[in-house]
Structure formats: C-alpha cells, structure tokens
C-alpha positions as CSV (number, residue, x, y, z in Angstrom):
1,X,-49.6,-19.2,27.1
2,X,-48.4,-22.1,24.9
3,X,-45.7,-22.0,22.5
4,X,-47.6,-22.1,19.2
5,X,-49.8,-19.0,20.8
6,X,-46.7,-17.2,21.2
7,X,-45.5,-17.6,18.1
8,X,-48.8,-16.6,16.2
9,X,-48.7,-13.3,18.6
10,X,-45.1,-12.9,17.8
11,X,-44.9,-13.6,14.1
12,X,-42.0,-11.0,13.0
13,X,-40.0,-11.5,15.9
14,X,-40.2,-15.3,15.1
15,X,-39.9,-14.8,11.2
16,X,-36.5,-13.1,12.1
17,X,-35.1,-15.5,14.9
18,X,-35.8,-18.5,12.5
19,X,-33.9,-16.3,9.5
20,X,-31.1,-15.8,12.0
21,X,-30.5,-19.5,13.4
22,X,-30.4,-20.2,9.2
23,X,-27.6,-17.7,8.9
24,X,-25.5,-18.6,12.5
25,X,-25.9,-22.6,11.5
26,X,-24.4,-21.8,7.8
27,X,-21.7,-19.7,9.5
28,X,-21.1,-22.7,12.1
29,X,-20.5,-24.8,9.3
30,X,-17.8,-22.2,7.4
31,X,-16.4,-22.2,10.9
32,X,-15.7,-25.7,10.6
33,X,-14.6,-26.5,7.1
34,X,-13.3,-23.2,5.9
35,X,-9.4,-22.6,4.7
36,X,-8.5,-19.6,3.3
37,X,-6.7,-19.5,0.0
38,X,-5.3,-16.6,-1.4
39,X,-3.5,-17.4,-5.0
40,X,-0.5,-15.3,-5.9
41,X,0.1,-15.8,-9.8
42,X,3.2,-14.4,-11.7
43,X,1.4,-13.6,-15.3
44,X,4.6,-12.3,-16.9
45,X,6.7,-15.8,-15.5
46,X,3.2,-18.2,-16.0
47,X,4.1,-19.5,-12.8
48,X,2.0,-19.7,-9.4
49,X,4.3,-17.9,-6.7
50,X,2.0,-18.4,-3.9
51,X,4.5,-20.6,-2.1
52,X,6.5,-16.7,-2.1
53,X,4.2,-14.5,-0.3
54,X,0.9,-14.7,2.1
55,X,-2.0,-12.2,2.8
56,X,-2.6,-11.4,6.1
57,X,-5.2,-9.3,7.9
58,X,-4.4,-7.0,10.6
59,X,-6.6,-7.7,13.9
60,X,-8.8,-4.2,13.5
61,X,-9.8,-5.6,10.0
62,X,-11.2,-9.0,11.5
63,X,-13.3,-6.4,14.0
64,X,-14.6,-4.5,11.1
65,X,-14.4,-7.3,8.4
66,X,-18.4,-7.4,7.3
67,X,-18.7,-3.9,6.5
68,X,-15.1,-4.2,4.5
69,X,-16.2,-6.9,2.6
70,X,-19.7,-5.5,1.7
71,X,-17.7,-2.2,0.1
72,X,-15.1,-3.9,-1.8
73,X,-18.2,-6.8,-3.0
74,X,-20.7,-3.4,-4.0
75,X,-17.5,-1.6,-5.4
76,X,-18.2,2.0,-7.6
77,X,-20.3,-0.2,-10.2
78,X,-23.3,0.6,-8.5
79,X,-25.4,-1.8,-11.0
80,X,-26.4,-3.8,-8.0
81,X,-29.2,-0.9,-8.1
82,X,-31.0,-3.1,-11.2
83,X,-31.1,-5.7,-8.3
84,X,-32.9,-3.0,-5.6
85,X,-35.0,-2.1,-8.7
86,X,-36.4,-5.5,-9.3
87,X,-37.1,-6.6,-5.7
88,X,-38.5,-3.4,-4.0
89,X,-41.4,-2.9,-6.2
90,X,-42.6,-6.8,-5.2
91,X,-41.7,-6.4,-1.4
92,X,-44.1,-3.5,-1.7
93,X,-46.8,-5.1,-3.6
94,X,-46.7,-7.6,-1.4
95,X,-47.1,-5.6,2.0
96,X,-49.8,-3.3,0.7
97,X,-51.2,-6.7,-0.6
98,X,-51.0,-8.3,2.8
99,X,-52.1,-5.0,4.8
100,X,-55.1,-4.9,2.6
101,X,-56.4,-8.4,3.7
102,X,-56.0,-7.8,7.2
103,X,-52.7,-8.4,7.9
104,X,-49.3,-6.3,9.9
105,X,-52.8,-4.5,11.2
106,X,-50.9,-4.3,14.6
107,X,-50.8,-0.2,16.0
108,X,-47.3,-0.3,17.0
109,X,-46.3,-1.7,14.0
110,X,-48.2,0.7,12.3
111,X,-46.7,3.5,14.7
112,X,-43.0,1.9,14.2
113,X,-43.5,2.3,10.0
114,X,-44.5,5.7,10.3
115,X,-41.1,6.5,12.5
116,X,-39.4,4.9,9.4
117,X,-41.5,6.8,6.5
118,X,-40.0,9.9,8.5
119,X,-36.4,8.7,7.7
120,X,-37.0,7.8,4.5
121,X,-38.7,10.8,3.7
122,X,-35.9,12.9,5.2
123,X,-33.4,10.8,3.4
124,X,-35.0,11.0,-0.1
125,X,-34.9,15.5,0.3
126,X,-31.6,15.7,2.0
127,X,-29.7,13.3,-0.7
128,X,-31.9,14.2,-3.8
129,X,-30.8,18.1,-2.8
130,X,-27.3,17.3,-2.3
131,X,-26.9,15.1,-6.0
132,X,-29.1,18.2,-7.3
133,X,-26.7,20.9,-5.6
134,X,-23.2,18.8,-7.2
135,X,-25.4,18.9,-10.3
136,X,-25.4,22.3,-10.9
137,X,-21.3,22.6,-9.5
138,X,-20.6,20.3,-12.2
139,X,-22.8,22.0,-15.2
140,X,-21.8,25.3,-14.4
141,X,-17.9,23.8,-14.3
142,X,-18.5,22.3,-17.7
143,X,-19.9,25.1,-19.3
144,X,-16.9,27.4,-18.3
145,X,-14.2,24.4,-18.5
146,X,-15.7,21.6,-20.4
147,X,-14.9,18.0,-19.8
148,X,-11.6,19.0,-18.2
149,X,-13.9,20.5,-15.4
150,X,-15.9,17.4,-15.0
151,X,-12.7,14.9,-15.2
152,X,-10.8,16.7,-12.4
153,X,-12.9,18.1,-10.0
154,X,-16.1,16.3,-9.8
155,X,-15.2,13.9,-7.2
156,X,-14.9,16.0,-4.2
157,X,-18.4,17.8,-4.3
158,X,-19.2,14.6,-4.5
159,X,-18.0,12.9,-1.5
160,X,-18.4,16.2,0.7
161,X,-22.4,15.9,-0.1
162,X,-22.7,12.4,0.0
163,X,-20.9,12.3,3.5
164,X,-22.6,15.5,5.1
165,X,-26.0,14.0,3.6
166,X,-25.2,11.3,5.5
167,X,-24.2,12.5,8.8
168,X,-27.2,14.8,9.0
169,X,-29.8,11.4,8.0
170,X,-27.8,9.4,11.2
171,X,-28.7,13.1,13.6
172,X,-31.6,12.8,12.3
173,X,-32.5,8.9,13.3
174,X,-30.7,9.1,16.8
175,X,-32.8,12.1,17.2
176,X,-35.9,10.4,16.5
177,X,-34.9,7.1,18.6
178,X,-33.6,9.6,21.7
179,X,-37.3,11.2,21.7
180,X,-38.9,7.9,21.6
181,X,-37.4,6.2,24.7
182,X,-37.1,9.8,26.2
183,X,-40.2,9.7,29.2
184,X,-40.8,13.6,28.5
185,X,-40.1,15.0,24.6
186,X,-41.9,14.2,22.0
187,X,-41.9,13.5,18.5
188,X,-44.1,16.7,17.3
189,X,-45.4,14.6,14.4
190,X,-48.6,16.4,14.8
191,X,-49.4,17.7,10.9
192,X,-52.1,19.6,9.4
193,X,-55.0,17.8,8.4
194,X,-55.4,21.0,5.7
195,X,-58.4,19.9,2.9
196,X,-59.8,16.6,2.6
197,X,-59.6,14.7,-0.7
198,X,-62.4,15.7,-2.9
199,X,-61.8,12.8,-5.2
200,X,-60.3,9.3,-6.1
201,X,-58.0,10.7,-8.4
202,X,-56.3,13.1,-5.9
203,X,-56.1,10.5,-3.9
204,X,-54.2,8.1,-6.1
205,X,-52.1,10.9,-7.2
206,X,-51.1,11.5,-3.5
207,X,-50.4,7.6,-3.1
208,X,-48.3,7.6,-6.7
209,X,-46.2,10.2,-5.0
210,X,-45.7,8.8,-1.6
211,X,-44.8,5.8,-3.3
212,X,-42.1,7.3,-5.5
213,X,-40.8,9.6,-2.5
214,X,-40.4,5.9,-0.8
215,X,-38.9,3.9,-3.4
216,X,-36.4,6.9,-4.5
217,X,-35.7,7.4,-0.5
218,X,-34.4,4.3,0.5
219,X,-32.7,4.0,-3.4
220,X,-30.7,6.8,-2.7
221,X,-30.0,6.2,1.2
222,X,-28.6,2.7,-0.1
223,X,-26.2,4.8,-2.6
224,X,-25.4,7.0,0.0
225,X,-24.3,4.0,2.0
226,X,-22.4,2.8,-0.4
227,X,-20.3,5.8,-1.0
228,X,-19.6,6.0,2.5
229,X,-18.4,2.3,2.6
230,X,-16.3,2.5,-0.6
231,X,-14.4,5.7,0.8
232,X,-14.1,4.7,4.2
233,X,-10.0,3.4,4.4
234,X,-11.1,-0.2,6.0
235,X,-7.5,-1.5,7.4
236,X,-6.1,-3.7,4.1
237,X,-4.1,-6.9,4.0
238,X,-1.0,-7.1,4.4
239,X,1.1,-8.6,1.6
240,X,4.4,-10.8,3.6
241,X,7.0,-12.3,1.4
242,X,8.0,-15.7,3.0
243,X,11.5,-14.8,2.8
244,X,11.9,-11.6,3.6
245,X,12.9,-8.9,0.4
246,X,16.4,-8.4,0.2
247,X,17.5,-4.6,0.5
248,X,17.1,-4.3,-3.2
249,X,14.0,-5.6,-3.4
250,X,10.8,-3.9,-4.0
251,X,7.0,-4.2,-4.4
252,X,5.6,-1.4,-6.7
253,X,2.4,-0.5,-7.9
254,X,2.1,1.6,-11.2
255,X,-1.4,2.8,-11.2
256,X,-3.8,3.7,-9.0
257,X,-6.1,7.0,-8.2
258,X,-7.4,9.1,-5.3
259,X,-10.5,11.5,-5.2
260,X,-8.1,14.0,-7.8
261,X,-10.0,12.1,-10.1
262,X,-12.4,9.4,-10.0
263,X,-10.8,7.5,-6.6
264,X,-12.6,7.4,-3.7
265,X,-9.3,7.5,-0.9
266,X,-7.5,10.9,-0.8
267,X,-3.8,11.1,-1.6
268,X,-3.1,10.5,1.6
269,X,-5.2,7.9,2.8
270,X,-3.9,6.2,-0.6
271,X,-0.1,6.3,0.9
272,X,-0.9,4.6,4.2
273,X,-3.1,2.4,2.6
274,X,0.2,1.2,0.7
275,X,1.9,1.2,3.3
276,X,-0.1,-0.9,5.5
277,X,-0.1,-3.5,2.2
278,X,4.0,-3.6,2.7
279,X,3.8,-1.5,-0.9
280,X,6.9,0.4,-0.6
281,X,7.0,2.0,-4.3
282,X,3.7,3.2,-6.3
283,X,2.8,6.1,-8.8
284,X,-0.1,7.9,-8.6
285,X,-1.8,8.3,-11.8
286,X,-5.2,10.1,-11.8
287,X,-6.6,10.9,-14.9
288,X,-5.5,13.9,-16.9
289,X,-4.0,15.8,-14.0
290,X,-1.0,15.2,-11.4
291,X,-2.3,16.5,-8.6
292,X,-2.7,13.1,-6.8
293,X,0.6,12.6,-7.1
294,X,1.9,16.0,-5.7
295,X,-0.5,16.0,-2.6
296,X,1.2,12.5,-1.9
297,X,4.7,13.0,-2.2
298,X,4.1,15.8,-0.1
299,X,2.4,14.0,2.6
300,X,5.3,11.4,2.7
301,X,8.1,14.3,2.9
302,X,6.2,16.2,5.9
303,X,6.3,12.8,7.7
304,X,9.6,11.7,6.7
305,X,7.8,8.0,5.9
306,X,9.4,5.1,3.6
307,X,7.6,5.6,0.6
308,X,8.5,6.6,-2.5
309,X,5.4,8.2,-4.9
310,X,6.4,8.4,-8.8
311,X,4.6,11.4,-10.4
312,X,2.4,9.9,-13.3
313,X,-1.2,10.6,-15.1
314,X,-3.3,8.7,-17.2
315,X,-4.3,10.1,-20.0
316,X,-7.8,9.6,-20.6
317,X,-9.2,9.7,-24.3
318,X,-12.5,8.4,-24.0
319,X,-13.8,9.5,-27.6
320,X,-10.9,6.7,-28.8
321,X,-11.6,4.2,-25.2
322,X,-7.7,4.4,-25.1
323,X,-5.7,5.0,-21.5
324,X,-2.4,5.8,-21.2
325,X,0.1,6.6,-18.5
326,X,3.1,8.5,-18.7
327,X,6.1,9.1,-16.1
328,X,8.6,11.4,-15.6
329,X,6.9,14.8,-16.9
330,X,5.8,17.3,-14.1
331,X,3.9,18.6,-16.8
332,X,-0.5,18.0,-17.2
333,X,-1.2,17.0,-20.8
334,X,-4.7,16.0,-21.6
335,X,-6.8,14.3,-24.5
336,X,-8.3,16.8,-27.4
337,X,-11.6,16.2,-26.0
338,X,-10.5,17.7,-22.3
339,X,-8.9,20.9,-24.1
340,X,-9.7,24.4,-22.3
341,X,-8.6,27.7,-22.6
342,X,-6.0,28.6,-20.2
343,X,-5.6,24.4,-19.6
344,X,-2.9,22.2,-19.8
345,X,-1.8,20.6,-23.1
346,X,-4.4,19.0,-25.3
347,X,-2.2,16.3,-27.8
348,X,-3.9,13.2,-29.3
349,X,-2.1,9.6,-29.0
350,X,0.9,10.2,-31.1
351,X,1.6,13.5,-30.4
352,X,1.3,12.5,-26.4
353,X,3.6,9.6,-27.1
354,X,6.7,11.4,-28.9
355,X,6.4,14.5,-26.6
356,X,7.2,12.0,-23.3
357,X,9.6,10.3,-25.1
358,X,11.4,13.5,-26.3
359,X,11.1,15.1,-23.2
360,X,12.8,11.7,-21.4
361,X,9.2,10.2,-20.0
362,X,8.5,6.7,-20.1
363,X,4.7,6.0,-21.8
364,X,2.7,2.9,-21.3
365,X,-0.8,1.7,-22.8
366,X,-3.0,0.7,-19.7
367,X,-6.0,-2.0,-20.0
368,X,-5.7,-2.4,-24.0
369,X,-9.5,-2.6,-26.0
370,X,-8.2,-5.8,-27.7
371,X,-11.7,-5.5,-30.0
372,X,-11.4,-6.4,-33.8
373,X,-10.6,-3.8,-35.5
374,X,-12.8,-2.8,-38.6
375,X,-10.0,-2.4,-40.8
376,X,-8.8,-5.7,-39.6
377,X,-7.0,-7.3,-36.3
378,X,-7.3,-6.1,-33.2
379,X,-7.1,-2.9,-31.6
380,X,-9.1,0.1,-30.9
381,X,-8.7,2.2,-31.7
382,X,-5.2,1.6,-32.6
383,X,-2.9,-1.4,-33.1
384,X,-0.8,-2.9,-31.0
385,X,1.9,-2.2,-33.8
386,X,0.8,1.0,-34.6
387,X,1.5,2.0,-30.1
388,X,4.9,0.2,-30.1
389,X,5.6,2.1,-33.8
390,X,4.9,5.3,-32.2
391,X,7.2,5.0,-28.9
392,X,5.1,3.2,-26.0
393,X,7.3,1.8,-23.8
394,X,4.5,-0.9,-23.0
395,X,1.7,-2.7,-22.1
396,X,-0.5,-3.5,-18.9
397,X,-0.6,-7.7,-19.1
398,X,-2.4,-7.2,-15.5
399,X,-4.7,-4.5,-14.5
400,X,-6.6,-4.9,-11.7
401,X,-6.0,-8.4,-11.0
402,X,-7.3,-9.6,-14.4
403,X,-5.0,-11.2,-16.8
404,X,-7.1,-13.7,-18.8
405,X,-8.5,-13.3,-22.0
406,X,-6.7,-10.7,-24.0
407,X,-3.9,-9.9,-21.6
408,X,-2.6,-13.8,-22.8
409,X,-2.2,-11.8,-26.4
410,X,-1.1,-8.5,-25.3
411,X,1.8,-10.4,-23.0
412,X,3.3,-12.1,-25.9
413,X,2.9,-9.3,-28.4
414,X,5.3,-7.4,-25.3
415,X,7.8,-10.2,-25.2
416,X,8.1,-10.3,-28.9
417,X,8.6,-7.2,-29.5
418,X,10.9,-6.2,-26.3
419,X,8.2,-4.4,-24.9
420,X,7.8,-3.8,-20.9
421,X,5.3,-6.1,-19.2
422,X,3.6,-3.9,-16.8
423,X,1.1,-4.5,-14.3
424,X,-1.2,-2.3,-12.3
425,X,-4.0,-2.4,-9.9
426,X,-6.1,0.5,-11.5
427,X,-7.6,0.5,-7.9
428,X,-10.1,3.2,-7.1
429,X,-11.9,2.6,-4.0
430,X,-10.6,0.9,-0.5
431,X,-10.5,-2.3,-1.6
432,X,-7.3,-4.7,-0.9
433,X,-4.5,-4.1,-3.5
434,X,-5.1,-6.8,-6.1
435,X,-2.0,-6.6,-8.3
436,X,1.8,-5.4,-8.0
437,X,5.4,-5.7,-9.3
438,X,8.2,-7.1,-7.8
439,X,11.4,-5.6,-9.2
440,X,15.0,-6.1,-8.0
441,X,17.0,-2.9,-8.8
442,X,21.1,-3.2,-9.3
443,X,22.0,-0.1,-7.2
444,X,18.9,0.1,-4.3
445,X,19.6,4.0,-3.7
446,X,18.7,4.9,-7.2
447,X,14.9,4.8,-7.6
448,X,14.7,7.0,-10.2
449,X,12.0,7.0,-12.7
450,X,15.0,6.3,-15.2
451,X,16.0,3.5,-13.0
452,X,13.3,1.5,-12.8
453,X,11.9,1.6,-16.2
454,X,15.5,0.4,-17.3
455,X,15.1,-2.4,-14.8
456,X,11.9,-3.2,-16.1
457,X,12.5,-2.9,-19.6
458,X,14.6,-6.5,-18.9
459,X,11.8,-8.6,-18.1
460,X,13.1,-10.0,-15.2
461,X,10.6,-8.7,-12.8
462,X,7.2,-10.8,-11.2
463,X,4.1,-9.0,-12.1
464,X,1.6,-10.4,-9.8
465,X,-2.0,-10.9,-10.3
466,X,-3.8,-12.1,-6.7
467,X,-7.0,-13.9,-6.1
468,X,-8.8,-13.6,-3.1
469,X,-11.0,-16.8,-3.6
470,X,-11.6,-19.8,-6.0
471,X,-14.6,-18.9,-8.5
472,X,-16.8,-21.8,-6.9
473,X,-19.7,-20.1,-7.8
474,X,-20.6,-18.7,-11.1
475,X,-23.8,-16.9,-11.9
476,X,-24.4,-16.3,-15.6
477,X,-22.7,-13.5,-17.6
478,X,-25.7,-11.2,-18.3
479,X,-26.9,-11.6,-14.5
480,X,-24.1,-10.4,-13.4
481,X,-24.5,-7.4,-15.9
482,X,-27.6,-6.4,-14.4
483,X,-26.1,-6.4,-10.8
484,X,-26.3,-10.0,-9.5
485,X,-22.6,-10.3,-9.1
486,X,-23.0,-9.3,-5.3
487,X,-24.3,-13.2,-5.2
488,X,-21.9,-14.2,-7.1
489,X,-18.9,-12.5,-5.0
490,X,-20.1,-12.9,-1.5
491,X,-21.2,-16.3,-1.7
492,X,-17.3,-17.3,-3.4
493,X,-16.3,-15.0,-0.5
494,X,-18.0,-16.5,2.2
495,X,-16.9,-20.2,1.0
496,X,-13.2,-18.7,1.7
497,X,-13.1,-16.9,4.8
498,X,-10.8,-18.3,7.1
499,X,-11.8,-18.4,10.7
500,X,-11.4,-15.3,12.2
501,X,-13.5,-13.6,9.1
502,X,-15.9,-15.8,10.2
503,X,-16.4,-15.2,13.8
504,X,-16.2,-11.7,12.7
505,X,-19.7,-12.3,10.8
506,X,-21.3,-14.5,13.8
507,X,-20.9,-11.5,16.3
508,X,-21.9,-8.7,14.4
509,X,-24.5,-11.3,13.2
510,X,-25.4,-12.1,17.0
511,X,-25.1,-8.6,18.0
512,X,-28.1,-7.3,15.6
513,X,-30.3,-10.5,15.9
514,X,-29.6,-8.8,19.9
515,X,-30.1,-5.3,19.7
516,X,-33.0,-6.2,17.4
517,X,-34.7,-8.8,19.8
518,X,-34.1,-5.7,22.9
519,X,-36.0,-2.9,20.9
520,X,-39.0,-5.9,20.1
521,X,-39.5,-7.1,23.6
522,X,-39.3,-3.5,24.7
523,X,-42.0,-1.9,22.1
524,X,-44.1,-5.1,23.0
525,X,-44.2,-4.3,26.4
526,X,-44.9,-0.3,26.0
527,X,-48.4,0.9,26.4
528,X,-49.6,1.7,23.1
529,X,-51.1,4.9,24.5
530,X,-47.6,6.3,26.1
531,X,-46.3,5.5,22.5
532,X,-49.3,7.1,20.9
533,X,-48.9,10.7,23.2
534,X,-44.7,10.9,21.5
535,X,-46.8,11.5,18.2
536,X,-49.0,14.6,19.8
C-alpha cells in the first residue's frame, strides 16, 4: 500500500499526527530560546526588587505543570464560555455539513461517536441535576436568610456537586471503555425502537433536542472541569529571598479567601498553600463572616506549624461596590443588604468604620472604584476623603497583582495623607500568590495585630506586586471581555516558560498524541462485527 493511500484511508489519524508535530516543533523551539522572567515590583518604593527574591517551582509542579497552568489561565471568570459558545455551533454545522455529503461515513467512527453521545448525554443530566439540586439549597437559604445565606454558604454545595458530578461522569467513562476492550460484557445499548416518527416536524423537534442536550452536555462537562482544576491545590511557587530574611523579617499577605466564601481552597489547603509560597504571616478575610479564619488558625494550632493566621473579613457592600476589611474584631459584622434576623451586625460604611476603630480594630478600603463621582471627583461611592475622614486606616495600592491605573492615585493620596499602603492578593482559586508585604517588625515575638499595623502605618514596608510573564501579546480589550483572554494568557505564558515547564508540555503532549495513536491502530484493526455485538 503506498503512502498517499494510507493517508487517504487514515485521514483523522493523519489530521491529528500533522497537528501534533505543529505543536512538538513550536515547543522545540520554546525549548531552545526560552528564559523565564518573573518581575518582582515594589509599588509602594517605585522600585523593581527583582534582583531581591526569585520564584521557584517545586519538582511535582513541573510533573503536573499543564493542568496547573490551564486552571490559573481559565481562573473563576468563566467568560471563556462566550468563546465555547461561538465555536461549537460551527464545529457542528460543519460535521453534520460534511456527514451529509458523504463524509466521516466510516461504521466505527460512527460506533466510536455514539460511545461519546452516551457521555455527553450522561454528563449533561448528572451536572444539570446537580446545579438544579444547589439551586434549590440556595433559594430555599435565601428565602429564610437572604443574601447573608447566599454570601456564606453557597460555595460548598457547590463544590460537593460539582466534584461528585464529576467523579460519577469519570465511573461512568471507564466503565464504558472497560466493557469495550472487555472479550465478554457488553455495552447493553440496545433501546426501544417504541413509535416511528409520524412526521417531519417530530422529527426536527427530536433533532432540536438532541442538539441542545449535546451542546448544553459538553458546556457544562467543560464547567465542571474547570471547577475541578481551579479547586484542585496544584503545588505553588515558591517565593526565595536572595538573602535570606533576617529573624525579624516577614512576608505577609492581607487578603485572601477559602470556600467560607467565594474561594475555591479550604482553610486549610489555604495554609499549606502559604506555606509552600515561604508566606509565613497572612489573614484570612472571606466575605462577611470569619469562619475562614477560625478553621485556619485552628488547623495551624493542631499541627503546631509556623504560621501565624490574623482573623479578618471583608465586608462586602455590593449595593455601594465598596469592600472593606477589618482586623482585630472576633466579631461578624455585615453590609445592610446581608442583614438577618438572628444574624450578625448589619452597619453601613461609617458606622462599620468607627465601631472597629472604637473597639481597637484596624479598617482598610480594599480594591477602591476610583470612578468619577457624579457630584464630582472620584470615588464610589464615597471619596477618598470622605474614608480617611471617617477612620480607615488605609488603602489597597496592590490587589491582586494589579497596581496600574488608579492604584498610581490611590498610592499618593495614602502617602499624603499618612495613610497605610497595603497590598493584598485577593486570591480565590489555586493560582500562585501574586502579591505580598514584606515588613520588618522591631520586637519579632510580638506579631500582634497591634504590632504590625503600627509597623505598617510607617511606610517602611515593600508591598510587592509580581508578574509572571512580559505582556508580549496583547489581544484587544473587548475580546478579552468576551473570553479570548485564554489566548491572550497562554500564548504570553508559553513565550516564558523556562525549560522544565516546557518539557513538562512535550511529554504530556507526547503521551496523548501516544495513547491516542494506541486506541486508533487498535479500533482499526477490530472487526467491525465484534465491535458491533458490545452494542446488542
């Protein structure tokens, strides 16, 4: 048989090798010409202090460094789903297209889609009945506790039936795949031919439905996915000072949240996670409850670990779009919009502000909405002066790793005003920590909440923002709106792994150009009719 007979016999299978020597050459070449620069920034000095510290990946990362990426890339935004929405519909138009006109007429293809209509199928009822199920835990929750219900507790039904959903769709595919290769059992897809379509329009209406059941299946099955990926605690870099941090030295984090509110670690995966990141100081601050916090300083005291977890909460107004966090009160306070019978403390901005001063707390004004102000200036929807009038201590200038654009304003506004520069990661998924403070303390065995917001009152700390990789590649604003910015990441990722991240990709690249290339040759060389009797 000649080569070009092979190929026209063997046109997926050669579709997908070509596809994959495309990909392996690009990664040969990212090999070869690829250093890794991470940039460590000090926003409140203006002064690059990479030269101070380096990020460096522990080895299980590199083994598991393609799935890590693709969570903290598809992050909680989940408008990537605009992108799935867009493309689907004209893969599918063109396949019904293609089958209509004679081609992909091959039986075992045929016999191989109908295997993956099953999973599809069974993922679109077992994930639409789990979101349905949280659904109605979450209604029935609001109606009895309003939005405090819905801001506390959601997260957990939420993760238990994305996770179980998932499990049972991965029992449900090896089961399939073990009956397939297995010489006796079969698949008992035999189903009842019941009526025959009387009409067109049935017809049509049975097609509209299949094709909704498909495109809704394998919408939801990717959202499952990604919940799995963004919860899954991915080993994190590690953040190494090039001198080594003197004993009263510290790196603290000031914000960050677990699944207590809308976080996607638990408390305690949240402490390692910091720990692994050479964090040895952070405060958990879920919104409008402390319960992150407690679950985490009680993890570290039953191990006895070196960590050190400040009890904080952001209060959450999102009527106004203001956050605030406040430290030092064991005591839940939430927005007027969260207020419940029975509840914590509803207070509105001011009234949360002079009752943690009063009561010795320390209160600052996370991720600012720096947009004009009707009445004039900026600030929504209060003033910068209006906060510091009122008692905050002071302001995020990095949240997140962001510190462009308004933060520039908000910094100087702090230093004029002899206002704490703060700096917080606001981190919710697994993602590597992208911000932090490093503080000097005068006496190192007082880290009191007192203590360090005395310290940082001064100024005199680094509040760090970090970037992972050089923006090379920039897609416009309003693509990236609609989802696109998983191009936009991955490719600026991709043109800064270092080597190892790199290799990483090649051999789980290889490894599924592989496994895929075993199960071809193998269903090629399977009788159709042995294939044929697992469906009977």
């Amino acid at each position: 048989m000649s080569i070009k007979s092979l190929i026209m016999k063997n046109k997926w299978f050669t579709t997908i090798t070509i596809g994959y020597l495309a990909w392996f050459s690009i990664l040969l070449i990212f090999l070869l010409t690829n250093v890794r620069q991470v940039t460590f920034y000090d926003v409140l000095g203006q002064v690059d202090v990479s030269y101070n510290y380096s990020s460096v990946f522990p080895v299980f990362r590199y083994v598991l460094e393609p799935f890590a990426i693709i969570a903290f890339i598809l992050e909680m935004e989940f408008t990537w789903m605009f992108v799935f929405f867009m493309i689907y519909p004209i893969i599918r138009i063109f396949f019904v297209f293609a089958r209509k006109m004679g081609k992909f007429k091959s039986r075992k293809l045929g016999l191989t889609l109908r295997i993956l209509r099953d999973i599809i199928e069974f993922s679109f009822k077992v994930l639409v009945s789990a979101v349905l199920i949280v659904l109605v835990i979450i209604l029935i929750g609001y109606f009895i506790q309003g939005f405090f219900f819905v801001s506390r507790y959601f997260m957990i039904p939420v993760q238990i039936a994305v996770h179980s959903s998932i499990i049972l769709i991965v029992i449900k595919t090896c089961y399939i795949m073990i009956k397939l290769v297995h010489p006796n059992l079969t698949l008992s897809y035999t189903r009842s031919k019941g009526k025959k379509q009387s009409s067109k329009r049935l017809k049509g209406i049975s097609t509209i439905k299949r094709e909704i059941v498909y495109f809704m299946g394998i919408g939801v099955l990717l959202l499952g996915l990604n919940v799995v990926l963004i919860s899954t605690p991915f080993p994190p870099h590690k953040i190494v000072p090039t001198i080594p941090l003197a004993d009263d030295e510290f790196l603290i984090d000031l914000h960050v949240h677990t699944v207590f509110s809308d976080g996607w670690l638990t408390p305690e995966e949240r402490v390692l996670w910091y720990i692994d990141q050479g964090i040895s100081i952070a405060a958990f601050s879920d919104h409008d409850n402390l319960r992150g916090a407690h679950v985490a300083r009680e993890f570290v005291n039953d191990y006895n670990l070196d960590f050190l977890v400040l009890t904080a909460e952001e209060w959450t107004d999102h009527e106004n779009d203001i956050h605030i966090n406040y430290y030092g009160l064991d005591e839940e306070i939430v927005p007027l919009e969260s207020y419940t019978p029975g509840g914590p403390m509803a207070m509105n901005a001011s009234d949360l502000i002079d009752h943690v001063k009063s009561n010795g707390g320390y209160i600052t004004v996370n991720h600012y909405n720096y947009d004009p102000n009707p009445n004039g200036g900026n600030g929504v929807p209060y003033s910068l002066e209006q906060l510091r009038d009122w008692g905050v201590d002071g302001f995020e200038i990095v949240n997140g790793g962001s510190y462009q654009g308004k933060y520039i304003a908000i910094r100087q506004f702090c230093l004029d005003n002899n206002l704490t520069c703060m700096g917080g990661s606001d981190i919710h998924i697994n993602e590597d920590l992208n911000t932090f403070i490093k503080m000097r303390l005068v006496d190192p065995t007082n880290k009191s909440i007192d203590n360090i917001f005395r310290t940082l009152r001064n100024n005199t700390h680094e509040v760090v923002a970090i970037e992972f990789f050089p923006s090379v590649f920039n897609l416009d604003d309003d693509l990236n709106d609609i989802g696109f910015y998983v191009f936009d990441e991955f490719i600026n990722y991709m043109l800064n792994a270092d080597v190892f991240q790199v290799i990483s990709w090649i051999a789980w690249s290889s490894g599924a150009y592989i496994l895929f290339s075993l199960i071809y040759w193998r269903l090629k060389k399977k009788n159709i009719t042995s294939i044929r009797k697992k469906f009977l």
